[in-house]
N, C-alpha and C positions, 0 to 999 in steps of 0.2 A: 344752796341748790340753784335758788333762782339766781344767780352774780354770774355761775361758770356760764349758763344758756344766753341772759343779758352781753354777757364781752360776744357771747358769737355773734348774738343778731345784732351788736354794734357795730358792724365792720363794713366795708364799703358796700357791697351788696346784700344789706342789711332789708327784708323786705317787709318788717314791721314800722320801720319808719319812713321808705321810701315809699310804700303802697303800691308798689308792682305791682302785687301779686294778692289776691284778698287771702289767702291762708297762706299757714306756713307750716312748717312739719310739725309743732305744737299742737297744733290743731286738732290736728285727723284722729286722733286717740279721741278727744269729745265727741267730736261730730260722729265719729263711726260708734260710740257707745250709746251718744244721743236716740241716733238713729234705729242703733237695734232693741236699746228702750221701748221704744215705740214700737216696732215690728214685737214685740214680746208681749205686751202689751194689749195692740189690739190681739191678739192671736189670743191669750188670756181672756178676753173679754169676750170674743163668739165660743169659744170652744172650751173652758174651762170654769170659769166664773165671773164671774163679774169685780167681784170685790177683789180679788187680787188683780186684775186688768187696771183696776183704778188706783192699785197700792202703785203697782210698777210705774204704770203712766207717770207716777208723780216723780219718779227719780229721772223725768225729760228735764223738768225747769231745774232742778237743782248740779245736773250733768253742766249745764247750759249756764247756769247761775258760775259754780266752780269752774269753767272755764274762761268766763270774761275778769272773774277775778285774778286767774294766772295770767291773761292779758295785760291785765290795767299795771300789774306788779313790772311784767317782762317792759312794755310800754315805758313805765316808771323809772326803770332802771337803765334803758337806752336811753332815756332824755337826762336824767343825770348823769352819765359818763360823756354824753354829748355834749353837754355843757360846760363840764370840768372840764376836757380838753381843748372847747373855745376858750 
């Protein structure tokens, strides 16, 4: 799964190695699940209960956690096929 995504972001306007750009289309799926975690969340926490505001809250770091590990891999995998073909 992660090799077919890897060859794309290796290509010349590869923007996980280049840093144009701080995100890339990988991204927006955390960040937008991240986010509405939180918006869930606290909205849980004033108007429902509490204890489930703080179950959901916790699924921000672990959103956020799973996505720097898809990073570090996608990262991982650009700098070995970079190197292989230096």
């Amino acid at each position: 799964m992660f090799d077919n995504i890897s060859q794309k972001l290796d290509s010349p306007g590869n923007h996980l190695l280049n840093s144009k750009n701080m995100f890339t289309k990988i991204d927006h799926p955390f960040l937008i699940a991240a986010v509405a975690s939180l918006l869930v969340s606290v909205g849980l926490w004033f108007l429902v209960n509490r204890d489930y505001g703080v179950f959901v809250g916790l699924w921000v770091p672990s959103i956020l956690g799973l996505w720097v590990g898809v990073r570090l891999v996608l990262l991982a995998n650009a700098v070995a096929r970079r190197s292989i073909d230096v």
